[in-house]
N, C-alpha and C positions, 0 to 999 in steps of 0.2 A: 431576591435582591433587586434593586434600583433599575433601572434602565442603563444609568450611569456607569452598570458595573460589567457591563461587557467592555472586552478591551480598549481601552482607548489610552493612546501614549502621552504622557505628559512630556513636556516639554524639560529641558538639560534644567534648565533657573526653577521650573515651578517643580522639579523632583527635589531639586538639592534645598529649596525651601523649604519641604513639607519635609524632606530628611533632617534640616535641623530643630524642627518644628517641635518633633519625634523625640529629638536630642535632647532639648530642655526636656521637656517634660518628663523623660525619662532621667535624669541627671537629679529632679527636684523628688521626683518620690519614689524612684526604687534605687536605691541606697543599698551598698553591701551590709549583712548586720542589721535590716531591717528583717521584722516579721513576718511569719511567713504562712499564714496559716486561714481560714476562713472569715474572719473578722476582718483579718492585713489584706485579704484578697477583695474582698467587698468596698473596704473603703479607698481601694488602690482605684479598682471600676468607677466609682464614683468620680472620683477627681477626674477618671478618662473621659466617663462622659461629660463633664462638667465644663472638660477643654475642649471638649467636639470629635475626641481620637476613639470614642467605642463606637461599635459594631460600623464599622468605618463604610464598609461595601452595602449595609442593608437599608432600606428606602428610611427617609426623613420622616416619614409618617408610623413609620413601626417603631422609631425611638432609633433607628440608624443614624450615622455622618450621611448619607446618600451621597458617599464617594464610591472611589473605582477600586477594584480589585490590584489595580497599579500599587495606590496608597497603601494598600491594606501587606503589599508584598514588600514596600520599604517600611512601614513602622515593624514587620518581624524580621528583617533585615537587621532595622536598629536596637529593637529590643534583645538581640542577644548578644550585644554588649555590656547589659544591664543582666541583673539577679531573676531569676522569672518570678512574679509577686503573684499570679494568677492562675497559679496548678490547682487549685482546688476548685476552681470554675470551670476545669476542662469538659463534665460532663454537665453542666449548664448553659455551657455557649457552645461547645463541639459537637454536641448533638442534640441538646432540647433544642437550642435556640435554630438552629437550620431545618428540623423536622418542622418546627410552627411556621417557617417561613416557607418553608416546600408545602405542605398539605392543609395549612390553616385559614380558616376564613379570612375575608377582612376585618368583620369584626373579633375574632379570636389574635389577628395581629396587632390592633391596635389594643384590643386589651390588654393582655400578656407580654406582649417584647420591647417594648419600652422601658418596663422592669426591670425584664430579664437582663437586658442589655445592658444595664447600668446596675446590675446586680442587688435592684431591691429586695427580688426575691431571686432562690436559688430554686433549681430545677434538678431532680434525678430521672435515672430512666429503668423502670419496674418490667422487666422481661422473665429473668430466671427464676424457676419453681424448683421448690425440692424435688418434682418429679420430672419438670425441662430443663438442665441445667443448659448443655450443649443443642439438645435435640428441641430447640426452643417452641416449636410447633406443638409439641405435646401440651404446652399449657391446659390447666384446668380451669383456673379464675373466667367464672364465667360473668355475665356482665345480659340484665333481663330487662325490655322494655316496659317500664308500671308510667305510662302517660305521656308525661312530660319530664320524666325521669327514668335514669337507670342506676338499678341495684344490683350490687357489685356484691361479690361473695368468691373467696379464695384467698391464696397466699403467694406472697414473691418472699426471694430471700438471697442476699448479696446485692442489696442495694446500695449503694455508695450514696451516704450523704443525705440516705433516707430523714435521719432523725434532725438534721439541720435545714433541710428544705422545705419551703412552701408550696411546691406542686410536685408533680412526678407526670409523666408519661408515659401510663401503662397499656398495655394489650391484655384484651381479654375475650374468650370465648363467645361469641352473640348466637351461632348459630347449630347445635352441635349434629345437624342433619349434615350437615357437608365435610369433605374429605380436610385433614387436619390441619392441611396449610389453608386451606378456605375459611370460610367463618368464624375469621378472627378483625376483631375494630380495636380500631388504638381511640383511646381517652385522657384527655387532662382530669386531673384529679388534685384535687385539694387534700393538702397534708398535713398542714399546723391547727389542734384542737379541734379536730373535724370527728363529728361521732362514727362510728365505725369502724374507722382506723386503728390498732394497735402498733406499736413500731419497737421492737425490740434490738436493740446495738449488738453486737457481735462482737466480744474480747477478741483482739488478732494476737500473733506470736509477738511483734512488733510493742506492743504497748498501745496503741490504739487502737479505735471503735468505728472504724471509716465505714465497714462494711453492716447491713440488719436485714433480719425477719420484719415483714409488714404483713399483718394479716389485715383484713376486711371481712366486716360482719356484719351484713344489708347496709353498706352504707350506698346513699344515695347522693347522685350528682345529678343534674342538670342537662335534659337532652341536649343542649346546644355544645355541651361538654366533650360530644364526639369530633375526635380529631381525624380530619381526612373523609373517606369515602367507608359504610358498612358495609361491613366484610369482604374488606381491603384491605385490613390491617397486617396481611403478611408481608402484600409488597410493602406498606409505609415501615414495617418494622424491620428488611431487609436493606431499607434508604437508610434508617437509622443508624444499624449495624455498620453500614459503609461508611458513614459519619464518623460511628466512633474508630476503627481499625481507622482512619486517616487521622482522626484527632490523637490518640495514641501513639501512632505508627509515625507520624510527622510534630509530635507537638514542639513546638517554637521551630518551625522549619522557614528560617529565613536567610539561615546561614551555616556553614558548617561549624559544629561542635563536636565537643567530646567529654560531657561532664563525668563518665565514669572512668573514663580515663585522668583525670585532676584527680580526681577521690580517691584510686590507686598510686598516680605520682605521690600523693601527700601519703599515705601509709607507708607505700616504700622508703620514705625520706623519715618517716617516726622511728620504722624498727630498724634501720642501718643500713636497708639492702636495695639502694637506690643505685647503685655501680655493682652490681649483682649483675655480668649477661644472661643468663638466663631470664632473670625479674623483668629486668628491660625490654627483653624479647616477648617477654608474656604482656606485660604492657602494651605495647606498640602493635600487639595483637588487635587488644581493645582500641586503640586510637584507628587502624586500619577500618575496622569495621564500624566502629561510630562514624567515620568519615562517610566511609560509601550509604549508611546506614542516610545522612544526612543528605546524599547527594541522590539517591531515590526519593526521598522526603521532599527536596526543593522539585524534581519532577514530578510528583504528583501535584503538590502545589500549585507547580506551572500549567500544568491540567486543567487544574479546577478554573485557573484564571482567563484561562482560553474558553470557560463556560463548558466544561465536559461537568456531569454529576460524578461523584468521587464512584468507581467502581470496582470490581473483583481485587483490581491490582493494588487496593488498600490493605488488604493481607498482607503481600508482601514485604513493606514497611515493619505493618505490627507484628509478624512471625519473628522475622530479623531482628527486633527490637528483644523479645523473648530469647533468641539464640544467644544474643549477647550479656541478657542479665544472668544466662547460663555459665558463662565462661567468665562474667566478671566475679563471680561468686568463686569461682574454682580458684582463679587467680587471689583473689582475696584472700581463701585461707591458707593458701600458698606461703604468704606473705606472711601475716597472721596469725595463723593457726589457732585457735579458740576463742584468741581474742578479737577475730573478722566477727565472732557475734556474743560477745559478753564483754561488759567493760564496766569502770565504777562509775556511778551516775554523780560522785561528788566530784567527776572530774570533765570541768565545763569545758575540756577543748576535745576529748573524745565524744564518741556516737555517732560520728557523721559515717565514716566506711562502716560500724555497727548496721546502722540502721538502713540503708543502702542491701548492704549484704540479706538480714532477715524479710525485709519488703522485696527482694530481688523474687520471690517465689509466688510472687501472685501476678507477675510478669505473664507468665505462661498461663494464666486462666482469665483474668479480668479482660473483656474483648472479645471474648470467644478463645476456648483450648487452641494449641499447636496443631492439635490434631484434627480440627474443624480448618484452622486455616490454610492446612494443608489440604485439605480435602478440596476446599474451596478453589486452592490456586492450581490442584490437580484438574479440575474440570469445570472451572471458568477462563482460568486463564491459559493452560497448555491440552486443553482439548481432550483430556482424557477420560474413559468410559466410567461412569456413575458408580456408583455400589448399587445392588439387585432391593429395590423394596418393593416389599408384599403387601404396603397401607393404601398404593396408591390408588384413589377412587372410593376406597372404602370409608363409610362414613366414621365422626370423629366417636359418636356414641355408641358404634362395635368397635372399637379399640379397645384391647385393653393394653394400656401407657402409663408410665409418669409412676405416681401413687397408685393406680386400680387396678396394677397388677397383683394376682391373688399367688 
């Protein structure tokens, strides 16, 4: 980010400006009953950059505002009086977009996040293999020096957004002499009509195709195409991680909400049993904990704005976020009962707690599992002793991992 973007205080008149600033432009295009979707999000970006309010804190030369992390804390302040139009950018600006600006060149800044920024193109992040889903280190996609090129051969799978993006930011094997968290490089990769690439959608329970298989089959990129430092790509893909559990973990953390608590009030008030104490009480359950869930959210945020790198304590947000879509599911069929996940689609005022409810279960895996971020907050964050592994030092090509176990 900018120089600009370490803290510096704005003044009482030039906050409440750049607060109403926020206001119009918020007031002119996120509309309740507007769209809401990759298309609506793209062109929402656009008009942001176009008034000078995207990537508000990132330097003017990358395609940023080259403003302060101040700005950047009152427009998500103001945007959560408004509809969120830009969920579907979360993994192109929550995490591609800060890993290019933490580990990218100048010239890969100036190429890339100017786009990104204003969402000409879209960006996913290519980690998970059928054989590393959790244990991300096991990756097999290996990735070989031929000149001034590397050729790339392997598979990701649970890609979000794979089949509508223009790049991706993958990790892949460079070195298989070294131990498994070793000799791994992260790479931009080009995605749209690129030979090699195969991208296959994945039906969800839900009715949509957010998540895909991408295979690679010699496709070749461009030496200059290596993002960060060779065979450093664990730590950069550990920055990335911490990216996303805070992009997740805090998304739209400017102010306290409770969206799954509205989406409850409005069911309880369909099927009758809005003065129900019990119902209320299960409610208020969810309001309690979206609350606090939020007020961890605005302190990591406050973090980041103090110039700390998002760290371990990004878990916690994202676990708690998962705990809650637990319980809002319970409560929902509470309420509901078969119809928290079946409804007629000829009837245009249901699907909303539907579809909440059946998307509630990828809550607990998109991000890394419960059980990885438990692990995580067990021994980064409260000091406690590791699990015993037998890989450590061993090279990645006596492993057998992933797929090559026999």
């Amino acid at each position: 980010m900018t120089d600009t973007a370490t803290p510096t205080a704005l003044t009482p008149d030039e906050a409440d400006a750049f607060r109403e600033r926020c206001r119009a432009f918020l007031t002119e295009h996120a509309q309740p009953g507007a769209r809401r979707n990759l298309t609506a999000a793209r062109e929402f970006q656009a008009a942001l950059a176009d008034a000078g309010l995207a990537g508000l804190a990132f330097d003017a030369e990358y395609g940023g505002a080259g403003l302060t992390l101040e700005h950047e804390r009152i427009y998500r302040q103001v945007s959560q009086e408004f509809p969120q139009m830009t969920g579907e950018l979360v993994i192109s600006h929550g995490m591609c977009l800060p890993v290019l600006n933490e580990f990218g060149t100048d010239e890969q800044k100036r190429t890339y996040m100017p786009d990104n920024i204003a969402a000409r193109t879209v960006w996913c992040q290519m980690f998970s293999e059928p054989g590393a889903g959790s244990d991300v280190a096991s990756l097999q996609t290996k990735a070989e020096r031929d000149g001034d090129e590397w050729i790339i051969n392997g598979q990701k799978v649970w890609t979000t957004l794979a089949h509508e993006s223009d790049y991706g930011v993958l990790i892949a094997r460079t070195d298989p002499e070294q131990p498994k968290h070793a000799g791994i490089s992260m790479f931009i990769v080009p995605l749209k009509d690129t030979p090699g690439v195969e991208i296959r959608p994945i039906h969800q329970i839900d009715g949509g195709k957010h998540f895909n298989e991408v295979f690679f089959t010699d496709l070749r990129v461009p030496a200059e195409n290596l993002l960060g430092e060779y065979n450093n790509g664990w730590r950069q893909a550990t920055a990335m991680l911490m990216y996303e559990r805070v992009a997740i973990g805090s998304m739209g953390a400017g102010s306290i909400s409770q969206p799954n608590f509205d989406v409850l009030v409005a069911a309880a008030k369909r099927a009758g049993r809005i003065d129900d104490p019990v119902v209320r009480d299960q409610i208020m359950q969810i309001y309690a904990m979206e609350t606090t869930k939020s007020l961890v959210a605005m302190r990591t945020r406050a973090e980041m704005k103090a110039g700390k790198a998002p760290g371990p304590g990004g878990s916690l947000g994202k676990l708690f976020g998962s705990v809650i879509q637990w319980r809002f599911r319970e409560i929902a069929m509470e309420i509901a009962g078969t119809g928290s996940q079946a409804w007629d689609p000829a009837d245009d005022k249901a699907g909303e707690l539907q579809s909440a409810v059946v998307g509630s279960f990828s809550a607990s895996i998109a991000g890394g599992t419960d059980e990885i971020q438990r692990n995580i907050i067990g021994d980064r964050v409260l000091g406690l002793p590791r699990d015993i592994a037998v890989d450590t030092g061993v090279a990645f090509k006596d492993l057998k991992v992933g797929t090559t176990r026999s």
